[in-house]
C-alpha positions in Angstrom: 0.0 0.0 0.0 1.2 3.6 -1.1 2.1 5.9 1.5 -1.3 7.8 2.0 -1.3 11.1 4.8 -2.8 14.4 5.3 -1.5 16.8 7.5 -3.0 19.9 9.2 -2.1 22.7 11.2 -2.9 25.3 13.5 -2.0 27.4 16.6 -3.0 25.8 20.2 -6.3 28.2 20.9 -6.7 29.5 25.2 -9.6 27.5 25.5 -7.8 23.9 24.9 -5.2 24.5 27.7 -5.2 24.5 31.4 -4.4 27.0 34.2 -0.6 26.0 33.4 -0.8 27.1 29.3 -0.5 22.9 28.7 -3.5 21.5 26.1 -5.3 19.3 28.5 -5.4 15.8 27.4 -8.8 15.5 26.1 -8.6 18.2 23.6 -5.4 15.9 21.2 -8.5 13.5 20.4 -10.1 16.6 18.9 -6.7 17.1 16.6 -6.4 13.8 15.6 -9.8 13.7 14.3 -9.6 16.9 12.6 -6.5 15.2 10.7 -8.3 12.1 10.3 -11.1 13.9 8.2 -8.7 15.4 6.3 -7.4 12.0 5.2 -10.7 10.6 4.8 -11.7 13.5 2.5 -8.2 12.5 0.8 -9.9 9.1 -0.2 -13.0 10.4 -1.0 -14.4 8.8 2.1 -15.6 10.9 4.5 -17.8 10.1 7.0 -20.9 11.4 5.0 -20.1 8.6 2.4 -19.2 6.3 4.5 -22.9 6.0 6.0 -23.7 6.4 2.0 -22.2 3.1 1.6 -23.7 1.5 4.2 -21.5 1.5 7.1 -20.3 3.1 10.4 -16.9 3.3 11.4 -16.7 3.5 15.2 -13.4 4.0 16.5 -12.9 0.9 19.0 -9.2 1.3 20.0 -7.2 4.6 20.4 -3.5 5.0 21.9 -2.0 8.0 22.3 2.2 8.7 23.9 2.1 12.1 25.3 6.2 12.7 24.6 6.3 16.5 25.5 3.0 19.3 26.6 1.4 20.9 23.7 1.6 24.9 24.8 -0.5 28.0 24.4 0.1 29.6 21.5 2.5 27.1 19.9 2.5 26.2 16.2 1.7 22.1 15.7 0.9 20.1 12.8 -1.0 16.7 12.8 0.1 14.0 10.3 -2.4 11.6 9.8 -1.6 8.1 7.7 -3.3 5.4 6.6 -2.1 2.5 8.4 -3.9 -0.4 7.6 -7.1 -1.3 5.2 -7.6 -5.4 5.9 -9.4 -5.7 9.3 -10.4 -2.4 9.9 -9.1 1.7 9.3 -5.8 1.9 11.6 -4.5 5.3 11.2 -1.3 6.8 13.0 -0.6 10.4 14.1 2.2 12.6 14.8 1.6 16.0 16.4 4.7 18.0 15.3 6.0 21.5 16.9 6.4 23.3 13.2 9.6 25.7 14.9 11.6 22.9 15.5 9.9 19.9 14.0 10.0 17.8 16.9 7.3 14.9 17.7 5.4 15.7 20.4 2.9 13.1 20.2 2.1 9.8 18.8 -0.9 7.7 18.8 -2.8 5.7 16.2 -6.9 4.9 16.2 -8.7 1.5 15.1 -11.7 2.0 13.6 -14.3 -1.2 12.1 -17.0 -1.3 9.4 -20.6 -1.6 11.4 -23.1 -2.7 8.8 -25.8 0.1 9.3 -28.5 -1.8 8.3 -28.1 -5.0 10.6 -25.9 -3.3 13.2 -23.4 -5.9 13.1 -19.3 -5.9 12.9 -17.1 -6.5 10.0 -14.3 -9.2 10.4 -13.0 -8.0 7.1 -13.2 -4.1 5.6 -15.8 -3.8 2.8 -14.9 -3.8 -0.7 -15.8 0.1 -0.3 -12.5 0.8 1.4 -10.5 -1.0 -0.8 -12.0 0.7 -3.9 -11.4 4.1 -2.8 -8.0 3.2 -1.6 -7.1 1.7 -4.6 -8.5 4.8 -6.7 -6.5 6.7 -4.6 -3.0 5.1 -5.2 -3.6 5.2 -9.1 
């Protein structure tokens, strides 16, 4: 599979950090997915099309390694890649200070197809995923 990311960025707003300027923890799951719709759009995907094609994606495993605080006013950038089609949408992140280009953060979500219509789970990823993947790479 080709190398498939998006990347966003944007300055750390007041209102994600805490009384010491630090983002607060629960806010990075708000970045990733910002970046995470940016890749979907990428494939042509989104979530909008997704339910078009029949399915939900619920995220049902997310990890994330805090290596150094996010900070008031800093400059970031979220990578988003596509990780892995087969059993499900894996896709990693790297939040990245854009002065020095360090990685702040990793973490990676799992997400599985949910037929909508009969509510049930996906062993495999539908054909769907592989399509626009595939349209994608060529």
């Amino acid at each position: 599979m080709k190398q498939i990311e998006a990347t966003i960025e944007f300055t750390v707003p007041f209102y994600d950090v805490d009384a010491m300027s630090i983002v607060w923890h629960g806010h990075y799951v708000k970045y990733f997915e910002r970046a995470r719709c940016a890749l979907l759009d990428l494939l042509d995907y989104n979530y909008e099309q997704m339910r078009a094609s029949g399915y939900v994606w619920p995220v049902v495993d997310m990890r994330i390694k805090y290596v150094k605080p996010l900070k008031f006013q800093q400059r970031l950038k979220v990578v988003a890649q596509l990780a892995e089609v087969e059993y499900g949408l894996k896709i990693t992140f790297q939040v990245i200070d854009v002065a020095s280009n360090e990685v702040l953060t990793k973490a990676y979500t799992k997400q599985v197809a949910v037929d909508s219509q009969t509510e049930e789970m996906c062993l495999l990823s539908p054909d769907i995923l592989h399509q626009k993947v595939a349209a994608y790479e060529n």
